[in-house]
N, C-alpha and C positions, 0 to 999 in steps of 0.2 A: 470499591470496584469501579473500574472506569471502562467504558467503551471505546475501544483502539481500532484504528482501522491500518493496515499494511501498507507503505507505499514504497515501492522502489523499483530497479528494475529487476525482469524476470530475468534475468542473467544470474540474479542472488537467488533462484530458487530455493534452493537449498536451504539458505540462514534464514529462508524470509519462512520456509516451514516450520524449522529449529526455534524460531524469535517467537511467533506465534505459541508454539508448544508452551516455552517459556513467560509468557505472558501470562496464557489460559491459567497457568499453574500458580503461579501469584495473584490467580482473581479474579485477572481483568473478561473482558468479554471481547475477541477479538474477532473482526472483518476483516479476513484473507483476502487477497490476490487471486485473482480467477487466473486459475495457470492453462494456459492453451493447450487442447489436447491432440487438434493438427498439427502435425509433423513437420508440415510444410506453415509459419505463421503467415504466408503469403494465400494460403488457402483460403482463407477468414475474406470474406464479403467486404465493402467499405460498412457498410452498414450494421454487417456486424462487430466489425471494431469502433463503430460510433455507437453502437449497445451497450458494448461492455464496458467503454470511458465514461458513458453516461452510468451505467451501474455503479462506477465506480464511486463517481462523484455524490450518487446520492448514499454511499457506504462513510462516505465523507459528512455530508449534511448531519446521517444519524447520529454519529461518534461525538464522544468529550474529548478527543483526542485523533492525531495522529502518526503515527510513528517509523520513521524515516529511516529503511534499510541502507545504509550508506559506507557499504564496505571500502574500505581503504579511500575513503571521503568519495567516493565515487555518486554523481545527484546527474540524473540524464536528465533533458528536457521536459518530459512528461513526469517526472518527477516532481519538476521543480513549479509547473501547471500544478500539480494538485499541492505542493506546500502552499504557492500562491492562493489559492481558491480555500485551503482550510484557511491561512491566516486572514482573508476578507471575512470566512464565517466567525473569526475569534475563537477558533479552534485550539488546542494545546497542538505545538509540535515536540514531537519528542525524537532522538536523534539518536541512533544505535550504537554511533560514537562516543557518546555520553554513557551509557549502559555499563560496557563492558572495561 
């Protein structure tokens, strides 16, 4: 069993649901994506989207792993922050491309 944490953008909700499920079910223990429940993602405070990056990151710290939604190779900036920052912890990155 490994500890995976989600990264990608919330534009993949859906596969980043779907990938999870699929993990969970081979074992692993997985840290989801906190998915915005305002409507408007501009409604979110600065500070609370500097919560949630910081939540992220420490979802990052926890994990043997992290696993990279990257539909049709698709990797946004904030994405590529947290590959960078798992692979300074020596994190596994694992690539959804690779997966399927």
């Amino acid at each position: 069993m490994k500890i995976i944490t989600i990264c990608g953008s919330l534009k993949f909700k859906e596969e980043m649901i779907k990938i999870s499920e699929e993990m969970e079910l081979k074992g692993n223990c997985v840290l989801p994506v906190i998915y915005p429940t305002k409507a408007d993602k501009d409604a979110y405070t600065e500070e609370e989207h500097q919560m949630l990056d910081k939540m992220h990151k420490e979802k990052i710290k926890l994990c043997d792993a992290i696993l990279v939604v990257d539909v049709n190779g698709y990797i946004g900036s904030s994405t590529k922050s947290e590959i960078e920052f798992a692979t300074k912890l020596g994190k596994e990155i694992i690539y959804y491309h690779d997966l399927i």
